[in-house]
C-alpha positions as CSV (number, residue, x, y, z in Angstrom):
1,X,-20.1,-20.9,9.7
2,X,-16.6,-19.2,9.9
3,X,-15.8,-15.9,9.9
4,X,-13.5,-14.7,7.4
5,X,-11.0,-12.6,8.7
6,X,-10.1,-9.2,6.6
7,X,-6.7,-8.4,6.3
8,X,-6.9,-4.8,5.3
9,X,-3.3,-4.3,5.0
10,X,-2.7,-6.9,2.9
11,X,-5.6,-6.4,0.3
12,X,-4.4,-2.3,-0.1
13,X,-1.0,-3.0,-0.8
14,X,-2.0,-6.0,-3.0
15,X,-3.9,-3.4,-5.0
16,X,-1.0,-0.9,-5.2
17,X,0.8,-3.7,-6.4
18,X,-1.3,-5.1,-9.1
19,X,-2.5,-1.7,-10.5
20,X,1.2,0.0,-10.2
21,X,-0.1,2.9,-8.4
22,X,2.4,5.5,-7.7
23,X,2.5,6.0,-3.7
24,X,4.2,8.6,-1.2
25,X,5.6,6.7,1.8
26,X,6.1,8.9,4.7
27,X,8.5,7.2,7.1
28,X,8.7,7.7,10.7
29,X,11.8,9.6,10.6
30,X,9.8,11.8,8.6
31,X,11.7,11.1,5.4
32,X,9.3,10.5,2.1
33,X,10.0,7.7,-0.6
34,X,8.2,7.9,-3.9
35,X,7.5,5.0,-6.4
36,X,5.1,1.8,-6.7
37,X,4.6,-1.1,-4.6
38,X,6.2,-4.0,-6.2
39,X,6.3,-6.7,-3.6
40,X,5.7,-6.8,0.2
41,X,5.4,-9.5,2.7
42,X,4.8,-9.4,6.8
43,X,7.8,-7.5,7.8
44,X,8.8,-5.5,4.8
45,X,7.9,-3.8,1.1
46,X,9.7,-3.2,-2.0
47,X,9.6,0.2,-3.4
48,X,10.4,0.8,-7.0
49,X,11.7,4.6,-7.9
50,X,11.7,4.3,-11.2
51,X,16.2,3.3,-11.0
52,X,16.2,1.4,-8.2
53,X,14.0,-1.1,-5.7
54,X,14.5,0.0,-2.1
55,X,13.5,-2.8,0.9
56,X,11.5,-0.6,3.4
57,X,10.7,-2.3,6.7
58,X,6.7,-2.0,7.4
59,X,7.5,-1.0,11.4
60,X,9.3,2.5,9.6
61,X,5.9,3.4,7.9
62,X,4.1,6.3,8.9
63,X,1.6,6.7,6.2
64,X,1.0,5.2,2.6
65,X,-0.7,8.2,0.1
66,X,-1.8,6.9,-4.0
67,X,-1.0,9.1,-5.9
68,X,-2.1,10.4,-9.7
69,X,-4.6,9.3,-11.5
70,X,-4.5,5.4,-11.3
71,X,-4.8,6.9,-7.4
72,X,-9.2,7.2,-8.2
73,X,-10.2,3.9,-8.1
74,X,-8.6,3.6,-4.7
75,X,-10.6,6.5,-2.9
76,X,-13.4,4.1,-1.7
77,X,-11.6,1.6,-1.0
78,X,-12.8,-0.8,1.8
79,X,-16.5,0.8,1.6
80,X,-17.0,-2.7,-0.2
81,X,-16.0,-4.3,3.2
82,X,-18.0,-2.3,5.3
83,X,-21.2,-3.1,3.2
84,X,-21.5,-6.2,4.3
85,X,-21.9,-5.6,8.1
């Protein structure tokens, strides 16, 4: 049998994403970028602020923090993963 292989990354921001959770991105330069996830691929994400998209490049992100109340149903998130080990 296989093991599937969890790509954590991937199923948070696809969350973010499909719930439009508001996020704070901290960047390594230690600037901050507010909005909600609307695409992302390997290398890079798109922000939405609310006026504009801005393309952020995944190797600049410090730290991705929900935000508000669509922010709860993320706070256990990948506890599901871990109960299957």
């Amino acid at each position: 049998m296989a093991k599937q292989i969890v790509n954590v990354q991937e199923q948070f921001l696809n969350r973010l994403r499909r719930e439009k959770v508001q996020v704070v991105i901290n960047m390594v330069n230690g600037s901050e970028c507010h909005g909600v996830v609307s695409s992302f691929d390997n290398f890079c994400l798109v922000l939405n602020d609310g006026y504009t998209s801005h393309l952020l490049y995944k190797h600049a992100v410090a730290r991705i923090t929900p935000q508000g109340a669509g922010s709860g149903a993320l706070k256990d998130f990948g506890v599901e993963n871990l109960a299957g080990r």
